[in-house]
C-alpha positions in Angstrom: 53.6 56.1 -13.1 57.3 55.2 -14.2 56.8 52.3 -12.2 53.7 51.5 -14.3 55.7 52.0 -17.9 58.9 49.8 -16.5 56.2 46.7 -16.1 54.5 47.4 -19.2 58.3 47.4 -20.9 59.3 44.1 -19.4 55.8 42.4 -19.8 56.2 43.2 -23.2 59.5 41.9 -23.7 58.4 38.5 -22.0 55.6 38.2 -24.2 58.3 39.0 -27.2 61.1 36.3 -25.5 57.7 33.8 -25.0 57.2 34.1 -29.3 60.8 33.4 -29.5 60.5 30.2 -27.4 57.4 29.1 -29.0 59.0 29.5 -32.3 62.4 27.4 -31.2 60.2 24.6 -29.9 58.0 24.0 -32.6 61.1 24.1 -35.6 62.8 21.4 -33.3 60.0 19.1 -34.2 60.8 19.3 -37.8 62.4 16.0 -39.3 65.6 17.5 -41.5 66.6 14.1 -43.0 68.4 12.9 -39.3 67.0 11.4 -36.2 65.7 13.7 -33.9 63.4 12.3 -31.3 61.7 15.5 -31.2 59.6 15.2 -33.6 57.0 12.7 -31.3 56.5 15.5 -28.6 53.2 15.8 -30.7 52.2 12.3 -31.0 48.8 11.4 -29.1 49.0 7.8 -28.1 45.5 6.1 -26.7 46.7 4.7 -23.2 43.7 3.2 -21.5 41.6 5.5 -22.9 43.6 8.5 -22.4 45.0 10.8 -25.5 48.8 11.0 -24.1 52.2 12.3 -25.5 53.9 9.5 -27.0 57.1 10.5 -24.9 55.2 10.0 -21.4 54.2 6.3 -22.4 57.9 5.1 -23.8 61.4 5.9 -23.8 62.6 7.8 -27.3 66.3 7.2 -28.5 68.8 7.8 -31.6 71.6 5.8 -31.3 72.5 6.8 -35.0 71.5 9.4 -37.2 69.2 7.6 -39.8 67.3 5.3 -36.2 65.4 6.1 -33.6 64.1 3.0 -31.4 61.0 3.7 -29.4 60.5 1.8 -26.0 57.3 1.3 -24.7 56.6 1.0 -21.0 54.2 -1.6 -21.8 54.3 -4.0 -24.7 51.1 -3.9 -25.2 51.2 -0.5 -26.1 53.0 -1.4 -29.8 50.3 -1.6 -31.8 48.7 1.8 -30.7 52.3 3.5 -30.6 52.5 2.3 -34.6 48.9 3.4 -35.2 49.8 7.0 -33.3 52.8 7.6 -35.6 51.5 6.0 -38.7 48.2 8.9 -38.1 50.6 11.6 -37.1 51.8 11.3 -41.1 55.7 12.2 -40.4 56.7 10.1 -43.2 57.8 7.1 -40.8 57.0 3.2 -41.4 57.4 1.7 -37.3 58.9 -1.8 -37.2 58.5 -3.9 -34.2 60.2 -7.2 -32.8 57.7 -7.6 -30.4 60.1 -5.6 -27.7 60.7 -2.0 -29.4 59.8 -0.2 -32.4 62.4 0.6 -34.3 62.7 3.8 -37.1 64.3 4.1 -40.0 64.6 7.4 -40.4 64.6 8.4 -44.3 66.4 10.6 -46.0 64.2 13.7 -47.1 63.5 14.4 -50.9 63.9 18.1 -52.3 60.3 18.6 -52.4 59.4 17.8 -48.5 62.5 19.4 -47.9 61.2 22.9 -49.5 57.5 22.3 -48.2 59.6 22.2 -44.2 61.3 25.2 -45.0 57.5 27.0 -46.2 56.7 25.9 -43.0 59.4 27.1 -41.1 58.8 30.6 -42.4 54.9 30.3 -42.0 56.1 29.7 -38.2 58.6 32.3 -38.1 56.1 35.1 -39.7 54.0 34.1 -36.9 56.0 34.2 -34.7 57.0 38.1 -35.8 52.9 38.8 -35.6 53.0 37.4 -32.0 55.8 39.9 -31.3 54.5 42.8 -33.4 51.1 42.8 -31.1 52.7 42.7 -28.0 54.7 45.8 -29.2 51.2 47.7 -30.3 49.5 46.5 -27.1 52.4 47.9 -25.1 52.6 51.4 -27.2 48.6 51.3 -26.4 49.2 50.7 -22.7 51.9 53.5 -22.7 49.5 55.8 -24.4 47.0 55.6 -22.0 49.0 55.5 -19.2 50.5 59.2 -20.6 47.0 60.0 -20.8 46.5 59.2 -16.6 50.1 61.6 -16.0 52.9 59.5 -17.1 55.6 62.5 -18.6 55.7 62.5 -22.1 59.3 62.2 -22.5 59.2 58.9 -20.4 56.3 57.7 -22.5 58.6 58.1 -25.3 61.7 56.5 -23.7 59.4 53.3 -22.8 58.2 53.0 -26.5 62.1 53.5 -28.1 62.7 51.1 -25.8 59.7 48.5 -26.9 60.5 49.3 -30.6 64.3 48.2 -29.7 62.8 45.3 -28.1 61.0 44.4 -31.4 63.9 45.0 -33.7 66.0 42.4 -31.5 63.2 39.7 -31.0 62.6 39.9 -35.3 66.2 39.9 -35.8 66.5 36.8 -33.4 63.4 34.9 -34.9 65.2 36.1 -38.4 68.4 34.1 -37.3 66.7 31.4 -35.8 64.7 30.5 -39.5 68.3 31.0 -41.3 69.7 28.2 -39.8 66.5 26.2 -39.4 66.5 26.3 -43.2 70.5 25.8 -43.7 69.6 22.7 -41.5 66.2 21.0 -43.5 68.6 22.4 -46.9 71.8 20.6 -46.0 71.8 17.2 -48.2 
């Protein structure tokens, strides 16, 4: 039975760390006014009929803060790659010489600069959801398995120990959004 509540402890806390990691990829595709080639993870270029990531079709580079060049593995790729990022709406015009697109990455106004931090905390709050029901599946699961013999004083151990678990993983998603939001902020 012990053995039962130590793997419903560290399943929960990998579900928990899992939130957290979601949470840190998906704020590193947020544009905060410099390049960050990030952002076209998400970007669904057609190749030969296929819906790919934009990285898997090109090479992605910043070789300054306000450019990112984009180059394709084939040229005739361009056209869709401008279509893909002018559709994916992040606020970019592509330029191309016929060889490379090329970004200019512009600076962000206060107004999209507030609406990425909204969306930062929308992320982070659901991120804290994602960690709050792993910690009430996991007190269920201990519950139960007190029911089928665990001790009682274990059972209460394991759940101090998951609420611990969720105080870290919110404080960690807490600090992750503060400097997330010192980042889109900073001018």
């Amino acid at each position: 039975m012990l053995e039962k509540a130590k793997a419903t402890v560290d399943s929960v806390v990998e579900k928990m760390q899992n939130a957290v990691n979601h949470l840190e990829e998906d704020l590193k595709t947020y544009r905060a006014g410099k390049a960050n080639v990030a952002v076209f993870n998400g970007v669904m270029v057609d190749y030969y009929g296929n819906m790919t990531p934009l990285p898997q079709v090109s090479s992605i580079n910043a070789p300054d803060a306000k450019t990112m060049i984009i180059q394709p593995w084939e040229k005739n790729l361009i056209p869709k790659i401008e279509k893909a990022i002018m559709d994916a709406n992040l606020g970019f015009t592509p330029q191309n010489n016929g060889e490379t697109i090329r970004i200019n990455v512009p600076a962000l106004t206060e107004e999209r600069r507030k609406e990425l931090v909204k969306k930062a905390r929308t992320a982070g709050e659901n991120a804290k959801v994602s960690i709050r029901n792993a910690r009430r599946d996991a007190i269920e699961a201990l519950k139960k398995l007190q029911k089928e013999g665990l001790p009682e004083d274990s059972e209460k151990d394991s759940e101090d120990t998951v609420q611990k678990k969720t105080d870290f993983f919110s404080k960690k998603v807490d600090e992750i959004l503060a400097a997330k939001e010192k980042e889109i902020m900073t001018v």
